[in-house]
C-alpha positions as CSV (number, residue, x, y, z in Angstrom):
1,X,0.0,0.0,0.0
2,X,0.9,3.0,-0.8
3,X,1.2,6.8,1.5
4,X,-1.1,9.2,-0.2
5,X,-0.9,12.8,-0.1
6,X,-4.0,15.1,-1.2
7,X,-3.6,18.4,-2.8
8,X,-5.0,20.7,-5.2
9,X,-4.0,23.7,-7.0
10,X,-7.5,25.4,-6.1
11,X,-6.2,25.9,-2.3
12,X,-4.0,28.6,-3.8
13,X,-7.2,30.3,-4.7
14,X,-8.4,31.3,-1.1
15,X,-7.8,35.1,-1.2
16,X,-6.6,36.6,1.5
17,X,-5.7,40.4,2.3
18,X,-1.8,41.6,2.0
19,X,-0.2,40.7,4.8
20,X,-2.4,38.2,6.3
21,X,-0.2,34.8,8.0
22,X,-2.9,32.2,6.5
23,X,-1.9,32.7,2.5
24,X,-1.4,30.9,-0.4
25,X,2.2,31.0,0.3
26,X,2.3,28.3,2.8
27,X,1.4,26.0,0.5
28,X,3.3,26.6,-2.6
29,X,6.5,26.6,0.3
30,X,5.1,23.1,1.1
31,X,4.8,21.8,-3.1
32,X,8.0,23.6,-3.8
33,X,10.1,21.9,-1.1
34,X,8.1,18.1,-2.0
35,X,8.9,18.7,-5.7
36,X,12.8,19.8,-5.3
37,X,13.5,16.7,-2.9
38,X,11.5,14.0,-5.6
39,X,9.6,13.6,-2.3
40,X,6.4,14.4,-4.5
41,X,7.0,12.2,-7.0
42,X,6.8,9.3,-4.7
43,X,4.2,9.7,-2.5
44,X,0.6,8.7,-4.0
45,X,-0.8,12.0,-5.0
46,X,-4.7,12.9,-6.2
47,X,-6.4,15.8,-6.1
48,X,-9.5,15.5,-3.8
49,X,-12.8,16.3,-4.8
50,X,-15.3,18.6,-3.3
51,X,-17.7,17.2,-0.8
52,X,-20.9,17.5,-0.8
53,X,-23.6,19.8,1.6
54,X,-25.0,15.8,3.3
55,X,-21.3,15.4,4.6
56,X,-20.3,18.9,5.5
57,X,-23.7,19.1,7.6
58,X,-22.7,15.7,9.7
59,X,-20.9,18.8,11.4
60,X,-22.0,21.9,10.3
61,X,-25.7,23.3,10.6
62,X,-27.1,23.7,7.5
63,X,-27.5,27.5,8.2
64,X,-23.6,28.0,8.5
65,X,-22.9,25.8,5.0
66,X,-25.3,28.5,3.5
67,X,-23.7,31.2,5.1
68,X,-20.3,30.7,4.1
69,X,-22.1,30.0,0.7
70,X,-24.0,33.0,0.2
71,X,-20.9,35.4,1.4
72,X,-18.1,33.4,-0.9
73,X,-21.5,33.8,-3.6
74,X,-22.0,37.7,-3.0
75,X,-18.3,38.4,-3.8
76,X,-16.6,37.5,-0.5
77,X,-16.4,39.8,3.1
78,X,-14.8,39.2,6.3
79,X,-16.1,37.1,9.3
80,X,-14.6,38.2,11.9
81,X,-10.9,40.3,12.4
82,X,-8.9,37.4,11.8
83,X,-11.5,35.5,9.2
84,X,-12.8,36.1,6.0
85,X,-13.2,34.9,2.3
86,X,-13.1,36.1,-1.3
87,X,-15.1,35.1,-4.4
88,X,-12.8,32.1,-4.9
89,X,-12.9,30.5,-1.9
90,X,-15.8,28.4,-2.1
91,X,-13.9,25.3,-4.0
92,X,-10.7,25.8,-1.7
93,X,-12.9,25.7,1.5
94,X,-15.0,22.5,0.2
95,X,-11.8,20.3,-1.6
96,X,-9.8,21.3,1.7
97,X,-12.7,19.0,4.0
98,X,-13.2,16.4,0.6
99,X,-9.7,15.9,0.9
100,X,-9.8,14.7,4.9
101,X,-12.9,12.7,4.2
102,X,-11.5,11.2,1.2
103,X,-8.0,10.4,2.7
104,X,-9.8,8.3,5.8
105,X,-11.9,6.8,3.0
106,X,-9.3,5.2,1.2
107,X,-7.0,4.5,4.4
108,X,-10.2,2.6,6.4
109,X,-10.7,0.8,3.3
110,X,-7.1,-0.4,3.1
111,X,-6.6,1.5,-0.3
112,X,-3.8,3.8,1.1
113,X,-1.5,2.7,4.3
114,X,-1.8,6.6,5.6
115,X,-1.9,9.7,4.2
116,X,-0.9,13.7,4.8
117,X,-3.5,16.3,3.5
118,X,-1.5,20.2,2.4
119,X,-4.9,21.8,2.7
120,X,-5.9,24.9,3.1
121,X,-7.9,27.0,4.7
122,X,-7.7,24.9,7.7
123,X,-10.3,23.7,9.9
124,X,-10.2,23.0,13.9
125,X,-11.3,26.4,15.3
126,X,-14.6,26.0,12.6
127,X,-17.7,25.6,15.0
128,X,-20.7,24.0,14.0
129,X,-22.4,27.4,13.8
130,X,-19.5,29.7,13.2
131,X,-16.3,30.2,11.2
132,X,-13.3,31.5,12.9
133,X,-9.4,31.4,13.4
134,X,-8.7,31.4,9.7
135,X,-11.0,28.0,9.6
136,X,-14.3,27.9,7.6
137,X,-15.6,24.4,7.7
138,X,-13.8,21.7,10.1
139,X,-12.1,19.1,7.9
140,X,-11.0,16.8,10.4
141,X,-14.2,16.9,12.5
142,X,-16.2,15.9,9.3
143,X,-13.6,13.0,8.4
144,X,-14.2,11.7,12.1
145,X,-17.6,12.1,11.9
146,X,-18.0,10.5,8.5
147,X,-15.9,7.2,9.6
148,X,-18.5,7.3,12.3
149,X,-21.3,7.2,10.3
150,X,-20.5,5.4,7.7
151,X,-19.5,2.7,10.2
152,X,-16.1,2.4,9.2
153,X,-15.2,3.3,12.9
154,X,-16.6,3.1,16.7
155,X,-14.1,4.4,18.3
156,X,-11.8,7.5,16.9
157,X,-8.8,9.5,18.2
158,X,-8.0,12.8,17.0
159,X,-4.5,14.3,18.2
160,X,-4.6,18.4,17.6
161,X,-0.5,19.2,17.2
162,X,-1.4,22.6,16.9
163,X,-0.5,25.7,18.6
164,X,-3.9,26.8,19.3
165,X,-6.7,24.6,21.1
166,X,-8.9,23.5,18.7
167,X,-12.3,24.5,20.0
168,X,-14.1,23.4,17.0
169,X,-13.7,20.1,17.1
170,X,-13.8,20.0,20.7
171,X,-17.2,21.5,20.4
172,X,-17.7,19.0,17.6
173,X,-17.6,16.1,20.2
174,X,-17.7,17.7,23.6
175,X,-20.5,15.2,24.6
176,X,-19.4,12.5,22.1
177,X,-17.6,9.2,24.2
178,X,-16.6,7.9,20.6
179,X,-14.4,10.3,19.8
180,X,-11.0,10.7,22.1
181,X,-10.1,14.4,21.6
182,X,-6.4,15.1,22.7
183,X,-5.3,18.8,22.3
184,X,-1.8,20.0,23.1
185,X,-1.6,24.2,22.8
186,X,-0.1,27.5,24.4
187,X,-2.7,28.4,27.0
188,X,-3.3,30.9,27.3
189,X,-3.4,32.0,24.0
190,X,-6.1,32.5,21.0
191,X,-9.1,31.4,21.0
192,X,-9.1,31.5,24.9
193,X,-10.6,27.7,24.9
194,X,-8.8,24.4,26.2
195,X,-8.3,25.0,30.0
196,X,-7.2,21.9,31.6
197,X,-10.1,20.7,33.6
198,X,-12.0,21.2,30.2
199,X,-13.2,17.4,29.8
200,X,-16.5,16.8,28.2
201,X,-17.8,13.2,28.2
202,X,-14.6,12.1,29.8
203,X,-12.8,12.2,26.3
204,X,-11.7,15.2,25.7
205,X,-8.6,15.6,27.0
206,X,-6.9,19.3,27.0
207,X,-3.0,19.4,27.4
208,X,-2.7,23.3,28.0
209,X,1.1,24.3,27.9
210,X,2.7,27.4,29.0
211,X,4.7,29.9,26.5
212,X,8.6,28.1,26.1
213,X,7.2,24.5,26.2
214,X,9.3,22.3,23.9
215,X,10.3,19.1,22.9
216,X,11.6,17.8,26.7
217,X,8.3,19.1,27.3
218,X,6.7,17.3,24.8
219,X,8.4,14.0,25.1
220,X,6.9,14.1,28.5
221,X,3.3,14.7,27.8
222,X,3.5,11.6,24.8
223,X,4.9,9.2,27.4
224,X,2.5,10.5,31.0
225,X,-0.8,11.3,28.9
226,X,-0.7,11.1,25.0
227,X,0.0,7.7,24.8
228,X,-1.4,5.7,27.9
229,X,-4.5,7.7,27.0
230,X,-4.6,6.4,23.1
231,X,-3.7,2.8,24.7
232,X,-6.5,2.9,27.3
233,X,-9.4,4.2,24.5
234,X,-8.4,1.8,22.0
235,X,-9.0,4.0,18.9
236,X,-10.2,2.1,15.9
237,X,-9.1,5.1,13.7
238,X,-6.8,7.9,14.4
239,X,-6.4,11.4,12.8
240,X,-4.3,14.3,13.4
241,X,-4.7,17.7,13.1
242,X,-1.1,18.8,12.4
243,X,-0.6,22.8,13.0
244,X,3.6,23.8,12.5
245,X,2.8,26.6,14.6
246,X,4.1,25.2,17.6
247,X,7.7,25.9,15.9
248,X,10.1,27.5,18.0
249,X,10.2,30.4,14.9
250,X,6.7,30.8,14.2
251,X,5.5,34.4,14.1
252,X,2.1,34.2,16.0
253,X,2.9,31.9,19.3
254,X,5.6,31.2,21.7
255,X,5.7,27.4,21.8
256,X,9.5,26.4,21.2
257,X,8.9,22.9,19.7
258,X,12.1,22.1,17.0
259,X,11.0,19.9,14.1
260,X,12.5,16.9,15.5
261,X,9.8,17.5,18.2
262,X,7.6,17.1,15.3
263,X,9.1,14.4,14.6
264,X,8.6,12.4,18.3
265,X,4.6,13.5,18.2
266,X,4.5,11.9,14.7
267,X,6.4,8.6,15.4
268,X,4.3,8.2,18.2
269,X,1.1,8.4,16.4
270,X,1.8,6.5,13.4
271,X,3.2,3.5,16.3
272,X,-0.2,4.0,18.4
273,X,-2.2,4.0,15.1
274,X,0.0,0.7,13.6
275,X,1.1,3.1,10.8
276,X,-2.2,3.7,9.3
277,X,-3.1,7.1,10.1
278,X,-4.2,10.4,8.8
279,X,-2.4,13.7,9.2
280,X,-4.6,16.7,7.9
281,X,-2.6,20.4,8.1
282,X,-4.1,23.1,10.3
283,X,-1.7,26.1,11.0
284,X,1.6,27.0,10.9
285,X,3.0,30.6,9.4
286,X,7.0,29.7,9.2
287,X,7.7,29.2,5.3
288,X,11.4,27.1,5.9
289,X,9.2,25.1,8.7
290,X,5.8,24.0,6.6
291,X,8.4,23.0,3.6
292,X,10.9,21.3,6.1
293,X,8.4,20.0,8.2
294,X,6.0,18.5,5.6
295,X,9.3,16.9,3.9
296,X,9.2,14.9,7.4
297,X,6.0,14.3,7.7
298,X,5.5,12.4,4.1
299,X,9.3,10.2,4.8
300,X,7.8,9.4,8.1
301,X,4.4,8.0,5.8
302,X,6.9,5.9,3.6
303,X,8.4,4.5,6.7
304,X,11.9,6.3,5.9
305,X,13.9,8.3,8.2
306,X,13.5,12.2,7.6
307,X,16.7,14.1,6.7
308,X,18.1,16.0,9.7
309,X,16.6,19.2,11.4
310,X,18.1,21.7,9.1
311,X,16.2,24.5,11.3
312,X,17.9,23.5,14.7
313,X,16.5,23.5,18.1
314,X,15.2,26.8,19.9
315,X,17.8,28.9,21.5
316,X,15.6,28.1,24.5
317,X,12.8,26.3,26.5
318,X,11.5,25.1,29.4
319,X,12.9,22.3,31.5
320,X,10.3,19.3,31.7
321,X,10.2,19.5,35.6
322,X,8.6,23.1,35.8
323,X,5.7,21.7,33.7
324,X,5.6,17.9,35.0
325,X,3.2,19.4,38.6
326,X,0.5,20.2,35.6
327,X,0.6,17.1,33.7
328,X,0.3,15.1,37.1
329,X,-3.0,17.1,37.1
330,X,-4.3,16.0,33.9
331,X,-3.3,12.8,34.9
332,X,-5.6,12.8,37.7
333,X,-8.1,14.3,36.6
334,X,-8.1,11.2,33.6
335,X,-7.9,8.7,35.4
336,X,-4.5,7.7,34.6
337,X,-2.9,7.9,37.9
């Protein structure tokens, strides 16, 4: 079987104004860097199509679908300060959430081993009811949700690697016990969501980190939470929402994760999920560390050693014992202690 990898030229096509982090740019960084390396060239690559109103709505009400509709239709506007779209982002927005659905598709089917989705606009701050944080419709909650009722799936994990908590999805499956929701994030931090003791049904499980957490810190919350939690909930499918904005270098957080960090969180989750997994990109504004970070994250997929950490570690970040008092809590309050 083969690792996949689902992109299409119409993500460029989601305007957004001069100057603003979430732009086309972060993609073409990402193609450029696969192409140059012959990385592309050997992963299996489609374009995704666009889904249809029946799956977005598994998530979405069908108020919001029209909203976003009926704006993108009218020319295009702004959301919110940090959210808006242009005439052309109507087949971005809806290919970006095809592309999830379709990658879990063909990796629960056996079709593909695992697969990375270069999407964009991204998805985990996208309410049911309400676009936000750069996000219009949730990919990754409507993948989960489809393996869910399509029956391809009982139980689903979904590990959120990004910077921000990912209060969409969260909100998604707040009440849900089928769905294992494991956010690690700056706290605080936009969108002010994800506080520690936030739990849900019991399965949402938010890892809130302090500014200067990094990868001693993050080594310990994969082997105290991340994975005796995954063990414990016995996922039958697990997807990741994969933000590079936890980089040390990234312009809009303070996180100081290296991409060999990256690399630990990903190992992990391809050894919890037996190597079948899906990895769907949320955030990350760093040009050198989407296109660095994405090469690792497809060599990784083809079960091949990345090539080194050209970026480096941070020039600093926070020892693992001034955090560990906090993840005792979380372990607690789970149940894992």
């Amino acid at each position: 079987m083969s690792a996949g990898l689902a992109y299409s030229p119409s993500f460029l096509a989601h305007a957004t104004p001069a100057g603003h982090p979430e732009r086309p740019a972060r993609l073409s960084a990402i193609v450029d860097g696969l192409r140059a390396s012959g990385t592309w060239d050997r992963m299996a690559v489609w374009e995704p199509s666009p889904v249809d109103d029946a799956t977005l709505e598994l998530v979405h009400t069908r108020e919001h679908v029209a909203y976003i509709r009926e704006l993108i239709a009218r020319g295009g506007g702004r959301i919110d300060l940090d959210t808006g779209v242009s005439s052309t982002s109507w087949e971005p927005a809806v290919r970006a959430v095809g592309a999830v659905v379709e990658a879990v598709d063909r990796v629960s089917s056996g079709a593909l081993r695992n697969a990375y989705c270069v999407v964009r606009p991204p998805g985990h701050h996208a309410t049911p009811t309400q676009a936000m944080g750069f996000c219009l419709f949730n990919s990754v909650a409507v993948a989960a949700a489809w393996l869910l009722h399509q029956g391809r799936a009982e139980r689903i994990a979904i590990l959120d690697y990004d910077v921000h908590h990912g209060n969409g999805t969260q909100d998604t499956f707040f009440a849900d016990p089928r769905v294992l929701y494991i956010s690690t994030h700056q706290y605080p931090l936009y969108p002010g969501t994800g506080h520690w003791r936030e739990r849900g049904a019991g399965t949402t499980v938010n890892i809130a980190l302090p500014p200067g957490s990094g990868d001693d810190v993050y080594a310990g919350v994969l082997s105290s939470l991340v994975e005796p939690l995954i063990r414990r909930f016995q996922p039958d499918s697990i997807v990741v929402s994969l933000g590079f904005d936890a980089f040390w270098r990234d312009p809009l957080a303070n996180l100081r994760l290296s991409l060999s960090g990256y690399e630990q969180l990903l190992r992990s989750a391809l050894s919890l999920a037996g190597g079948r997994t899906v990895i769907a990109l949320e955030g990350g504004y760093d040009l050198e560390a989407l296109a660095y970070g994405s090469e690792m994250v497809c060599r990784l997929l083809l079960g091949e050693d990345p090539p080194p950490d050209l970026l480096g570690p941070p020039p600093d970040q926070l020892p693992l014992e001034t955090v560990e008092p906090l993840l005792e809590r979380i372990a607690d309050l789970h149940q894992l202690t």
